[in-house]
C-alpha positions in Angstrom: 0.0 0.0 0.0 1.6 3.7 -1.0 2.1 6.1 1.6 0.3 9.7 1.5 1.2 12.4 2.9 -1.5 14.2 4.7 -2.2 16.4 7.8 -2.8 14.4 11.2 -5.6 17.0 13.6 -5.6 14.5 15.7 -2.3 15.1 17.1 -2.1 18.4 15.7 -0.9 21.5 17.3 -1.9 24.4 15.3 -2.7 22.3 11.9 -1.5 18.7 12.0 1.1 19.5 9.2 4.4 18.8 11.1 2.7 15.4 12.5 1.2 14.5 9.4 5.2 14.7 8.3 6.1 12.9 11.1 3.5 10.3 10.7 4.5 10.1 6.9 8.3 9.2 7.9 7.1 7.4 11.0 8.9 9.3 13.8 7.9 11.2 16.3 6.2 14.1 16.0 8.1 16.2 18.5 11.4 16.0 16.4 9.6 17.6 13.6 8.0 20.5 15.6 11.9 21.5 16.9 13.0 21.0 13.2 10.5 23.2 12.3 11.4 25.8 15.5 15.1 25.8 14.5 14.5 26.4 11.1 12.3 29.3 11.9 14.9 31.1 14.2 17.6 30.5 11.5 15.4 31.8 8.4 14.1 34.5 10.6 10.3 33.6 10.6 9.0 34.9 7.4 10.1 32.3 4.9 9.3 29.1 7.3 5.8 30.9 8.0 5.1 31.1 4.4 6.0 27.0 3.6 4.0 26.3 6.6 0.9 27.8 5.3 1.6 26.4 2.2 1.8 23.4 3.4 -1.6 23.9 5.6 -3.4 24.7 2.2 -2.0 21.7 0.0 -1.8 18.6 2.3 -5.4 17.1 2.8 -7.1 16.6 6.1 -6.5 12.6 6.7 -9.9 11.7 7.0 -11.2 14.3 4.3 -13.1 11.5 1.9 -14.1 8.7 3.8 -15.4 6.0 1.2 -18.6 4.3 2.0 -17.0 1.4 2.9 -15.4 3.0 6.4 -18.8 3.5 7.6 -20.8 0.6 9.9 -24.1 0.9 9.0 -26.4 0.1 12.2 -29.8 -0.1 12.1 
């Protein structure tokens, strides 16, 4: 089965990007979010703000088409 890369809200901080990363690499998700720290004090904010968003508005939600098949029907 392929991997995809999408954003994971439910261990999300502010959008689920970095542990959607992390979850796509299978680490943890607290090395990405001080990856992500670092490179925002080196680049001085603006260009690691801009990616981020970027990356907010491209990666889907995980959970954002559910087929009809991943819903119990109970009557």
């Amino acid at each position: 089965m392929k991997k995809k890369l999408r954003r994971d809200e439910e261990q999300a901080i502010v959008s689920g990007v970095l542990a959607g990363l992390a979850n796509y690499w299978n680490q943890d998700p607290v090395l990405f979010r001080v990856m992500a720290v670092v490179f925002l004090i080196v680049t001085g904010f603006f260009p690691g703000i801009l990616l981020y968003i970027g990356a907010w508005i491209v990666m889907p939600k995980q959970n954002s088409n559910p087929r009809k098949a991943d819903y119990e029907v109970s009557e």
